[in-house]
DSSP file (Angstrom, degrees, kcal/mol; ACC not computed):
  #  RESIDUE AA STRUCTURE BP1 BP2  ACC     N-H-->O    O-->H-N    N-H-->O    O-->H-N    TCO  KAPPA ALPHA  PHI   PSI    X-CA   Y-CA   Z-CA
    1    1 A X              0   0    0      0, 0.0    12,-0.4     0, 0.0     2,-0.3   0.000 360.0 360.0 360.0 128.9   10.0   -7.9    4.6
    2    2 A X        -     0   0    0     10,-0.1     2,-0.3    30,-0.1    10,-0.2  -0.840 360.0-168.0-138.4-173.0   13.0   -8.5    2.6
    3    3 A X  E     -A   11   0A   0      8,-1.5     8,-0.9    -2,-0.3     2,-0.5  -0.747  28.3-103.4-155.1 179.6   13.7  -10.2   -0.8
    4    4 A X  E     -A   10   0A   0     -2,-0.3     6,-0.3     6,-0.2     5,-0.1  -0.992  32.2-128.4-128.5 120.6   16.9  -11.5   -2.5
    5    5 A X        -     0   0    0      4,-1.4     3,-0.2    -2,-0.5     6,-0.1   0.065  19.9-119.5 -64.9 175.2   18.4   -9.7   -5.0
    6    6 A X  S    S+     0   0    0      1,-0.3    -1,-0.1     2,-0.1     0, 0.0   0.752 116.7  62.5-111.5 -27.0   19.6  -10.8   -8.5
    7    7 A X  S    S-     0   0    0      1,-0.1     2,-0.3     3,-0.0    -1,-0.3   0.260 122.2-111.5 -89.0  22.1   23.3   -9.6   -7.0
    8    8 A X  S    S+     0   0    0      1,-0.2    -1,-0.1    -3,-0.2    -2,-0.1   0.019  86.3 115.4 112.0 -18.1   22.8  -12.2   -4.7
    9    9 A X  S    S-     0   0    0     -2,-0.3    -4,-1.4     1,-0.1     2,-0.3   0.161  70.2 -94.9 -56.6 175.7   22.4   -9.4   -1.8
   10   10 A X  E     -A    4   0A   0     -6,-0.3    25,-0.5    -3,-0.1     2,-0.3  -0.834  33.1-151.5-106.8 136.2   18.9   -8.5    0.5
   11   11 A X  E     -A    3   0A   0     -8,-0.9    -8,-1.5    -2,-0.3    23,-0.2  -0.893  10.4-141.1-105.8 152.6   16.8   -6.0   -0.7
   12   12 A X  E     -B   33   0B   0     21,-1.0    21,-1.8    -2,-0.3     2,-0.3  -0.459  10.9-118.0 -56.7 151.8   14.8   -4.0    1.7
   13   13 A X  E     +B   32   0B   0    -12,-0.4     2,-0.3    19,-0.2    19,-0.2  -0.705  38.2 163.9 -98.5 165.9   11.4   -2.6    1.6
   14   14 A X  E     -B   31   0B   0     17,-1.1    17,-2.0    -2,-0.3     2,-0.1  -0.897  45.4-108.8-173.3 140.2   10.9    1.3    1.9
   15   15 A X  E     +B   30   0B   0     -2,-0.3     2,-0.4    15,-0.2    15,-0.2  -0.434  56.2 166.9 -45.6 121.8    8.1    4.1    1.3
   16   16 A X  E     -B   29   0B   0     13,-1.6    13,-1.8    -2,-0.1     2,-0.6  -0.982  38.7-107.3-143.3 174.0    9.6    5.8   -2.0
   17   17 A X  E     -     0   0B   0     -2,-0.4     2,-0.4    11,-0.2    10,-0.2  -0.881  27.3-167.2 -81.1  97.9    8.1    8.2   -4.5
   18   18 A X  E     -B   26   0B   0      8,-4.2     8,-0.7    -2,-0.6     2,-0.4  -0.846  12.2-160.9-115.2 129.4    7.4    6.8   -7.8
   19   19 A X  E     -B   25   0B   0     -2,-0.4     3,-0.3     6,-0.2     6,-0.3  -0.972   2.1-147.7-130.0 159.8    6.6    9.5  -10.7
   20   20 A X  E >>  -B   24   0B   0      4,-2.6     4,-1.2    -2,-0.4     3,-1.1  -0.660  69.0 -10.5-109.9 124.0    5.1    9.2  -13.7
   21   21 A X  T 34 S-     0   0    0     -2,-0.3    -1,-0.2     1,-0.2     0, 0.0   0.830 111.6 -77.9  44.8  28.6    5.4   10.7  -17.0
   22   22 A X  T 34 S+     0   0    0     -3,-0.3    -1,-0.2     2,-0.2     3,-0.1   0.211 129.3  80.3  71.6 -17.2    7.7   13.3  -15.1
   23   23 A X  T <4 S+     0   0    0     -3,-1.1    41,-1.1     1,-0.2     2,-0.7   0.880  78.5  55.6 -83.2 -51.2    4.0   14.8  -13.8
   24   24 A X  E  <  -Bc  20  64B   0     -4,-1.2    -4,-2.6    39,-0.2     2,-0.4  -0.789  57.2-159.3-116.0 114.1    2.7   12.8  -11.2
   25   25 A X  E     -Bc  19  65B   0     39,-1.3    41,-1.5    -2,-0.7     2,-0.4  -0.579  10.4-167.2 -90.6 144.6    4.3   12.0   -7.9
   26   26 A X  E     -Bc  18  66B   0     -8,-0.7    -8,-4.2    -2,-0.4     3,-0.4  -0.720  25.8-150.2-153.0  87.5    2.6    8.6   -6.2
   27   27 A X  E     + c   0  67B   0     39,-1.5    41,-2.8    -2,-0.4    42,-0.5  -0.310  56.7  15.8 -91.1-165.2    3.8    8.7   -2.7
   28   28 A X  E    S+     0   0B   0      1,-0.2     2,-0.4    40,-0.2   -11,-0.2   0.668  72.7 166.8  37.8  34.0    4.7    6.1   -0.1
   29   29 A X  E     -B   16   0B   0    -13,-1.8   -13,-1.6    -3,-0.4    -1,-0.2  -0.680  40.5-118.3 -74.1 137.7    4.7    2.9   -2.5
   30   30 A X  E     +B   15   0B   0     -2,-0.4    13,-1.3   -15,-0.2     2,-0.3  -0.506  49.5 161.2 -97.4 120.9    6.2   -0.1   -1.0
   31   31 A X  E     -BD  14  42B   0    -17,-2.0   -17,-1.1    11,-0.2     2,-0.2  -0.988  34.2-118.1-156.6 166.0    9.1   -0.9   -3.0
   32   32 A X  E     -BD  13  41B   0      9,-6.1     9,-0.6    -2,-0.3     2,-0.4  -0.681  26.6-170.2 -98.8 152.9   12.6   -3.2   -2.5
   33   33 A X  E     -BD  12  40B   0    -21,-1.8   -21,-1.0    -2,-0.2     2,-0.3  -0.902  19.7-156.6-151.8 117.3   15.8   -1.8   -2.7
   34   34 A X     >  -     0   0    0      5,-2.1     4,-1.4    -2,-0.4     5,-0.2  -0.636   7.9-160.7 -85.9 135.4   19.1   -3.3   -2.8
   35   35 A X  T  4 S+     0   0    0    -25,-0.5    -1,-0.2    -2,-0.3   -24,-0.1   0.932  90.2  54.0 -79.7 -20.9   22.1   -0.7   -1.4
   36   36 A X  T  4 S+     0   0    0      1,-0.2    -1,-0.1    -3,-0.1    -2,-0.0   0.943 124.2  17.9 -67.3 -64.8   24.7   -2.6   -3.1
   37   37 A X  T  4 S-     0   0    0      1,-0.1    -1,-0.2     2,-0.0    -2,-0.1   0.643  93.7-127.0 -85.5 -18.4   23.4   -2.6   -6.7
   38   38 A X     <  +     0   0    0     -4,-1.4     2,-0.3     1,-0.3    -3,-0.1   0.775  52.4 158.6  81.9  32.8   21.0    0.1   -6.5
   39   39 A X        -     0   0    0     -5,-0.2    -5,-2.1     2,-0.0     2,-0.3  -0.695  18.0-172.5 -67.0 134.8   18.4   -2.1   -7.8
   40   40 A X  E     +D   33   0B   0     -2,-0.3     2,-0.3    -7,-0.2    -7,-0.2  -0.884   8.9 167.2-128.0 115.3   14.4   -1.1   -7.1
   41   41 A X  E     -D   32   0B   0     -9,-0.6    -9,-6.1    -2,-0.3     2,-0.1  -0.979  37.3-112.2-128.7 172.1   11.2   -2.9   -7.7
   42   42 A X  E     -D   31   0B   0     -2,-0.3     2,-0.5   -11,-0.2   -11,-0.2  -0.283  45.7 -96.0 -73.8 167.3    7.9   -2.5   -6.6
   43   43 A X    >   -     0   0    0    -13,-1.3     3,-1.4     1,-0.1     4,-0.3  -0.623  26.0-127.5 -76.8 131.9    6.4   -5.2   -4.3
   44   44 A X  G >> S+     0   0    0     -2,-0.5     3,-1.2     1,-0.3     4,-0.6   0.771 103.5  63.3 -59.8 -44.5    4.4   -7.9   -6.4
   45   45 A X  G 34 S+     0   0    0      1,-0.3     4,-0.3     2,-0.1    -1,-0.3   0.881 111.0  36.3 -56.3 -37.7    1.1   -7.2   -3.5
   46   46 A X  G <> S+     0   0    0     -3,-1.4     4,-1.3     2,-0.1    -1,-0.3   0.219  89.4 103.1-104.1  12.3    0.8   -4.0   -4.4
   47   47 A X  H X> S+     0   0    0     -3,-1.2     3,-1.0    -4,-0.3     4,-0.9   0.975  83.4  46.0 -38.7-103.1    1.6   -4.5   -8.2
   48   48 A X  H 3X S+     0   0    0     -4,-0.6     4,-2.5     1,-0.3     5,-0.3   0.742 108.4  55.9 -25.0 -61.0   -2.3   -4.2   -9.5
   49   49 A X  H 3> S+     0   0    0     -4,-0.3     4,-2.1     2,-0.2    -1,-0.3   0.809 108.7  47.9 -45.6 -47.3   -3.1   -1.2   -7.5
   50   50 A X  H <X S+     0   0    0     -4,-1.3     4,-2.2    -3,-1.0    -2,-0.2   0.878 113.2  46.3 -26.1 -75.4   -0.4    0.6   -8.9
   51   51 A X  H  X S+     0   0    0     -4,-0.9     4,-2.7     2,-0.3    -2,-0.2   0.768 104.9  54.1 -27.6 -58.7   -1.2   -0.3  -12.2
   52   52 A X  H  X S+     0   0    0     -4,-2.5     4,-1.7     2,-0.2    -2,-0.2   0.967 113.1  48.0 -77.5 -48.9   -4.8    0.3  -12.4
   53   53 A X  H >X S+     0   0    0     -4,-2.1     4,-2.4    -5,-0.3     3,-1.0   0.993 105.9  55.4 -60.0 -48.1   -4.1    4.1  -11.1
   54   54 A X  H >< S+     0   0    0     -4,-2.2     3,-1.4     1,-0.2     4,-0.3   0.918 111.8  49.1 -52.6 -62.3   -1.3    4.6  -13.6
   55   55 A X  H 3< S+     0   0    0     -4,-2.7    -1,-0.2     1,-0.3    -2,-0.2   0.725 107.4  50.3  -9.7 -56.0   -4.2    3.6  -16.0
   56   56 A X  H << S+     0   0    0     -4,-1.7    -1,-0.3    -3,-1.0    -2,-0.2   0.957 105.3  58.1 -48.6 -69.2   -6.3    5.8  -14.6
   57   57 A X  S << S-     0   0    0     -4,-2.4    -2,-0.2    -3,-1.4    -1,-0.2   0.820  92.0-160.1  -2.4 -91.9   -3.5    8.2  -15.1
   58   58 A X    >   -     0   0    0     -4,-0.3     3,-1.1     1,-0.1    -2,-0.1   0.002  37.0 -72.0 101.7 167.2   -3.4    7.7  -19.0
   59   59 A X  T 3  S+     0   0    0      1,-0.2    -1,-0.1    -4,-0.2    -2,-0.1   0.827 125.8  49.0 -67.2 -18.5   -0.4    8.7  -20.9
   60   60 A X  T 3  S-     0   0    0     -3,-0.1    -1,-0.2   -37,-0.0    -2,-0.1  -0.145  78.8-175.5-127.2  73.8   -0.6   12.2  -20.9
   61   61 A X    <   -     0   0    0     -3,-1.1     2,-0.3     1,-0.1    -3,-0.1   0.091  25.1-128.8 -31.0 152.6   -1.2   13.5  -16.7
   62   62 A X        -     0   0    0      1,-0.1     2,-0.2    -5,-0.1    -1,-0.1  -0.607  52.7 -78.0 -95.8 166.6   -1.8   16.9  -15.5
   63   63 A X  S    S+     0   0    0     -2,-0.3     2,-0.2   -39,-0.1   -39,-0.2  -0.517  76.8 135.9 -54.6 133.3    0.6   17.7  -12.7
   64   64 A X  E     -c   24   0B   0    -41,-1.1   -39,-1.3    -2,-0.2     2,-0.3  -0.929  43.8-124.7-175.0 167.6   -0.6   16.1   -9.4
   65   65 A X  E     -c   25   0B   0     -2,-0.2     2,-0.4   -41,-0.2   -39,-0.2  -0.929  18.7-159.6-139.7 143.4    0.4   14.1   -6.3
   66   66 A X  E     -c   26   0B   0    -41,-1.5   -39,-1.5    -2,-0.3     2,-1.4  -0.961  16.8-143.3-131.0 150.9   -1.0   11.0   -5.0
   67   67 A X  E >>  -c   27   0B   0     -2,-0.4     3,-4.4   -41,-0.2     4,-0.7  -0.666  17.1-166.2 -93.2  72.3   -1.0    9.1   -1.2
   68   68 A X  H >> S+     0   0    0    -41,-2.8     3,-3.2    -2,-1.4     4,-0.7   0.961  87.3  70.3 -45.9 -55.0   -0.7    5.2   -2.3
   69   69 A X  H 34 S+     0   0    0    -42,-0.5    -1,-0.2     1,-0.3     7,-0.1   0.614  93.1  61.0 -24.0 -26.9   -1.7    4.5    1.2
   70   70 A X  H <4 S+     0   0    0     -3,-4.4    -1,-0.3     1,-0.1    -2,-0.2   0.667 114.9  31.5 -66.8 -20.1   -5.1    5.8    0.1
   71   71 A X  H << S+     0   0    0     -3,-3.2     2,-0.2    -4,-0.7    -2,-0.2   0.480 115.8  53.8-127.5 -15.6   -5.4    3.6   -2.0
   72   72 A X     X  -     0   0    0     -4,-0.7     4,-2.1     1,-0.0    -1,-0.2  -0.917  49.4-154.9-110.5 142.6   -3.4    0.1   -0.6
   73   73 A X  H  > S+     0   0    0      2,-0.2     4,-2.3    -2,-0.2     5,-0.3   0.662 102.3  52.6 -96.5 -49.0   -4.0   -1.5    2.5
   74   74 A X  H  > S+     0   0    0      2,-0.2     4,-1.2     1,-0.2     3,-0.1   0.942 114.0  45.1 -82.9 -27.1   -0.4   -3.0    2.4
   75   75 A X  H >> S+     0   0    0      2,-0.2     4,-2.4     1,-0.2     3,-0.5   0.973 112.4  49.7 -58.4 -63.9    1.1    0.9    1.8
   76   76 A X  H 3< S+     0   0    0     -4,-2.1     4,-0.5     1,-0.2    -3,-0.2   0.811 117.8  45.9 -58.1 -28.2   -1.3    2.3    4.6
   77   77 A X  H 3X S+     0   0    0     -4,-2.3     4,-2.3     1,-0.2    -1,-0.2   0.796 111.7  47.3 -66.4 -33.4    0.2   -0.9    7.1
   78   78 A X  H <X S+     0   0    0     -4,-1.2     4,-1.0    -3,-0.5    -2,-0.2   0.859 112.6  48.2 -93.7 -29.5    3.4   -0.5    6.4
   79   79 A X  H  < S+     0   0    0     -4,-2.4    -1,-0.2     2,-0.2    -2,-0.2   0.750 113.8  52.0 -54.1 -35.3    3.2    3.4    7.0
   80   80 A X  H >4 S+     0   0    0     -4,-0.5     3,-2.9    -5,-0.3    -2,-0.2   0.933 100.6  55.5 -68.3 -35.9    1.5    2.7   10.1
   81   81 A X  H 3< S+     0   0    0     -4,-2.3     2,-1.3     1,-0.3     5,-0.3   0.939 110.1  49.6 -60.6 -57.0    4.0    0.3   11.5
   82   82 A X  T 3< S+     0   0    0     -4,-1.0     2,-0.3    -5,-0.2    -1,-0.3  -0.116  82.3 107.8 -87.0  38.7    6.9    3.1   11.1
   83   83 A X  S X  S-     0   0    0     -3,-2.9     3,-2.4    -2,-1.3     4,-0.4  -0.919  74.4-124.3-103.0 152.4    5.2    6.0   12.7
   84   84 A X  T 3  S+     0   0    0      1,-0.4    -2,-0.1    -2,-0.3    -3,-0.1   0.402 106.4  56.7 -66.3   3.5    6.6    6.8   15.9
   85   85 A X  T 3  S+     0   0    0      1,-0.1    -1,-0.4     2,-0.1    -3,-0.1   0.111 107.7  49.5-125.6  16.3    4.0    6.7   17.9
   86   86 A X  S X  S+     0   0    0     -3,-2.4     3,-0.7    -5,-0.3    -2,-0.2   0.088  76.6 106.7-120.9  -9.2    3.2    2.9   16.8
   87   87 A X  T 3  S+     0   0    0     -4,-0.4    -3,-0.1     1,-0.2    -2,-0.1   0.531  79.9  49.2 -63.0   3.3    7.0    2.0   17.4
   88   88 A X  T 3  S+     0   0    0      2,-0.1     2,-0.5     1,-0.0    -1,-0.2   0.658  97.3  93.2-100.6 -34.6    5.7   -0.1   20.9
   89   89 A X  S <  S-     0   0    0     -3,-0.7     5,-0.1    -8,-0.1    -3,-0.1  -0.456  80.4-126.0 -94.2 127.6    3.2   -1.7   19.0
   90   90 A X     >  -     0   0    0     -2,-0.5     4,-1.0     1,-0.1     3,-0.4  -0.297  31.9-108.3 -63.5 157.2    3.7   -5.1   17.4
   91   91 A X  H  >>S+     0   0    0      2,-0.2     4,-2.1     1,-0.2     5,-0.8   0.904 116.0  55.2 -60.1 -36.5    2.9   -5.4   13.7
   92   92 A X  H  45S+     0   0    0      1,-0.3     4,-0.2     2,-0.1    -1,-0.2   0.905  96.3  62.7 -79.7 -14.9   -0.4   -7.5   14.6
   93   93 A X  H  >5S+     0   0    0     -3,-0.4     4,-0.9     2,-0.2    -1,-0.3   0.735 109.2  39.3 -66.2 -31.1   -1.7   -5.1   16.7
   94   94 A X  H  X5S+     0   0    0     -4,-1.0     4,-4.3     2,-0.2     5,-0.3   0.973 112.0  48.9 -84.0 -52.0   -2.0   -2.9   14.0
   95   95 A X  H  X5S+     0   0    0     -4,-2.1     4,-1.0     2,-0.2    -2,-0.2   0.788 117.9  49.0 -63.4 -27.9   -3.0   -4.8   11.3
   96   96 A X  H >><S+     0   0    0     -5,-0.8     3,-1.7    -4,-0.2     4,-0.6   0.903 112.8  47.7 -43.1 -85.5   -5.9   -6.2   14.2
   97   97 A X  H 3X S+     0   0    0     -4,-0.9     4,-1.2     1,-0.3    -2,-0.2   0.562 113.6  49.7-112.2 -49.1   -6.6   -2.5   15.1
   98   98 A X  H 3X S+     0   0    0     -4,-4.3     4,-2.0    -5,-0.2    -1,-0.3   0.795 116.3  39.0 -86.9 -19.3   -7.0   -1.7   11.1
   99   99 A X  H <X S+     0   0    0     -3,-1.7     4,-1.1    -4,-1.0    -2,-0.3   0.812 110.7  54.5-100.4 -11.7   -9.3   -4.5   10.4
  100  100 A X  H  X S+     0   0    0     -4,-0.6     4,-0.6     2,-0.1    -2,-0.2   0.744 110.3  53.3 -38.5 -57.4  -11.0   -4.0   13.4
  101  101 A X  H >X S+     0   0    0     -4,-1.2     3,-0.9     2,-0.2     4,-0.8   0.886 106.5  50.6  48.9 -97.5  -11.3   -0.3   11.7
  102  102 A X  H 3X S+     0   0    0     -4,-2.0     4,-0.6     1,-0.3     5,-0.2   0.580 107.2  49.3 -59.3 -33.3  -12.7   -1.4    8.5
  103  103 A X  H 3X S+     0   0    0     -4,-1.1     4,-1.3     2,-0.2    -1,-0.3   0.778 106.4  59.4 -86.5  -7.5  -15.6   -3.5    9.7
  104  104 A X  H <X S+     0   0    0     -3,-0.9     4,-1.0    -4,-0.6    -2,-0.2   0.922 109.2  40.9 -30.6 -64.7  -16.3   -0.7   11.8
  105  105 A X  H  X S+     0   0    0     -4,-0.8     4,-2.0     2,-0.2    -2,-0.2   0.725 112.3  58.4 -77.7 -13.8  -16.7    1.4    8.5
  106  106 A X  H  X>S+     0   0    0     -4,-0.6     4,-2.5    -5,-0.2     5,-0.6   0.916 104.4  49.5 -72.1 -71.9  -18.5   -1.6    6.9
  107  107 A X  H  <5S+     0   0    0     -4,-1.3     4,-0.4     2,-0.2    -2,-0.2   0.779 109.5  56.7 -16.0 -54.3  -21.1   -1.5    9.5
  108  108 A X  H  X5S+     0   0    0     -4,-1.0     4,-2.3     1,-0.2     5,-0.2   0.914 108.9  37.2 -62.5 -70.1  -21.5    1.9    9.0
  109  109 A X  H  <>S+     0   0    0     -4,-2.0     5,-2.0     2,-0.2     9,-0.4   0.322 109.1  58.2 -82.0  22.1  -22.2    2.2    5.7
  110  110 A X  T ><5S+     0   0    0     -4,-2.5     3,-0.8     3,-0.2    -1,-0.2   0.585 110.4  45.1 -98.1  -5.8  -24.1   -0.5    5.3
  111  111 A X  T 34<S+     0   0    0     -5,-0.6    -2,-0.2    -4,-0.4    -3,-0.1   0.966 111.9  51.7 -59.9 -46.4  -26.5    0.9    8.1
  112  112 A X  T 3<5S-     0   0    0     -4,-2.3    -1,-0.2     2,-0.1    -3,-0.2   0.560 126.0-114.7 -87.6  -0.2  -26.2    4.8    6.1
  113  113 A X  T < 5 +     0   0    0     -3,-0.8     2,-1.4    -5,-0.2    -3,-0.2   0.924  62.1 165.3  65.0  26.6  -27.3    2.2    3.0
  114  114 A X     >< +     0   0    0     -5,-2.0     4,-1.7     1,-0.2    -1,-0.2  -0.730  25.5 169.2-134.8 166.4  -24.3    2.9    1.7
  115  115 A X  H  > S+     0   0    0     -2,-1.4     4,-1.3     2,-0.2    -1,-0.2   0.854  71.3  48.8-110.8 -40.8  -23.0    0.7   -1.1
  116  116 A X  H  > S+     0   0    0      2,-0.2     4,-1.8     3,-0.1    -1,-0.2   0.752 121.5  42.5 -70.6 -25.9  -19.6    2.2   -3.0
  117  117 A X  H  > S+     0   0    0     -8,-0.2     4,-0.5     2,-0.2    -2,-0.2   0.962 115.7  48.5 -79.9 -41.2  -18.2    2.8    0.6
  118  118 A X  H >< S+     0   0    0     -4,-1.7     3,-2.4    -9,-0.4    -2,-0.2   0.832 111.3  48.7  10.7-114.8  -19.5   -0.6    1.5
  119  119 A X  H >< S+     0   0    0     -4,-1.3     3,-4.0     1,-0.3     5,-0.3   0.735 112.6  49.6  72.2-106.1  -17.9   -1.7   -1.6
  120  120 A X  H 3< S+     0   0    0     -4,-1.8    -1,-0.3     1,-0.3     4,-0.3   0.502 106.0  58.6 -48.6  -2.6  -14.3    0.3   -0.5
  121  121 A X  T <X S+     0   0    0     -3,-2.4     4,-1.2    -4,-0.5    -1,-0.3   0.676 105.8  40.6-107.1 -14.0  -14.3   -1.1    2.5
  122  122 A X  H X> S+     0   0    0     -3,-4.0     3,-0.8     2,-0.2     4,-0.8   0.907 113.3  57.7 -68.8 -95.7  -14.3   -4.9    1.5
  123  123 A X  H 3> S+     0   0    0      1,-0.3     4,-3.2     2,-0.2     5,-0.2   0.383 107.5  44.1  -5.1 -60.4  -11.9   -4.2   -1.1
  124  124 A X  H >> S+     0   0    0     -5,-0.3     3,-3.4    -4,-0.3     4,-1.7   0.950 116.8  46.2 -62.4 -72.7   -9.6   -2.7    1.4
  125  125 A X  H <X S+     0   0    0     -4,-1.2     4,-2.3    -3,-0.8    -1,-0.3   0.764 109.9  58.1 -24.1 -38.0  -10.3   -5.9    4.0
  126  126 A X  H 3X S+     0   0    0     -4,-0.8     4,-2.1     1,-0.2    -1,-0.3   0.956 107.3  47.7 -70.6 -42.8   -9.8   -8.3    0.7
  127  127 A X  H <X S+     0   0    0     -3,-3.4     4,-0.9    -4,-3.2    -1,-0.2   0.756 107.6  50.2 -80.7  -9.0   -6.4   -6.8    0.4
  128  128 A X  H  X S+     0   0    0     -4,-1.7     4,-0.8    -5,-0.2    -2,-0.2   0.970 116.0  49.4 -78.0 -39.2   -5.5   -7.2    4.0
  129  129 A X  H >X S+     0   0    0     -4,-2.3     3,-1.3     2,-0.2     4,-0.7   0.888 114.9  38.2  -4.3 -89.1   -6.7  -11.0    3.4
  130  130 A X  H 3X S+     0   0    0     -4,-2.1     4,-0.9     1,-0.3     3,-0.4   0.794 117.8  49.2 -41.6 -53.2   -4.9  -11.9    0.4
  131  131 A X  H 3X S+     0   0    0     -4,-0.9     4,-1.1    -5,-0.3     3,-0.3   0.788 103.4  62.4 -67.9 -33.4   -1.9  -10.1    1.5
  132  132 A X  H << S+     0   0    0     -3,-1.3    -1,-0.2    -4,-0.8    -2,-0.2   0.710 102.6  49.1 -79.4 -29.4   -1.9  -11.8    5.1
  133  133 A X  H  < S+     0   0    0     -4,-0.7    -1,-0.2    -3,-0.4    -2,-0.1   0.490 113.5  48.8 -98.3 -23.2   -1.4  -15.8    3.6
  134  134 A X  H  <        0   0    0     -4,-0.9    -2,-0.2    -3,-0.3    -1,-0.2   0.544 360.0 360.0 -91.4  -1.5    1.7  -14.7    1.2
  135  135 A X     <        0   0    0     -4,-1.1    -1,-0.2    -5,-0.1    -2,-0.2   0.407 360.0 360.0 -91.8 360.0    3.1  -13.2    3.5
């Protein structure tokens, strides 16, 4: 995924560490980065998630670290695709293999009756969805 930059250059995507109120690390967030200008924003799919944890947050965090990948569907793909042991596998194989994955867990809990994993496991599917048609 690449983007165009406002100095007219391609920005990249990359895993970085965005921290918060000096307190709170939130790694592997999908964000663009130009090398000429040093520009960075985050990527508009993963916008909302982001947001609603900083919320969460609130303005004044204890020290703590967070996994976006736990918590986005497009962070936890884009982590998979660049582990090494996924470097053979095309990016739809994974994203298969992960939605494959999730109605697995759907399955599951709705058999165990249960309804907030349920729940977290559409969510995640909704964001592979969504994500799959702007892309």
């Amino acid at each position: 995924m690449q983007k165009q930059c406002k100095c007219g250059r391609t920005m990249n995507i990359r895993l970085r560490t965005v921290i918060y109120q000096n307190k709170v690390d939130i790694d592997n967030v999908p964000i663009f980065s130009c090398e000429a200008c040093g520009r960075s924003e985050v990527v508009s799919h993963v916008k909302p998630e982001l947001t609603a944890l900083i919320g969460k947050l609130g303005s004044k965090p204890d020290k703590q670290q967070y996994f976006f990948h736990e918590l986005s569907e497009v962070a936890y793909l884009l982590l998979k695709v660049t582990e090494r042991e996924h470097m053979n596998d095309s990016v739809e194989e994974i994203v298969s293999e992960r939605i494959n994955e999730l109605l697995d867990i759907m399955l599951l809990a709705q058999s165990l009756g249960d309804g907030p994993w349920m729940d977290d496991a559409r969510k995640r599917l909704s964001q592979i969805s969504q994500n799959a048609i702007t892309t």
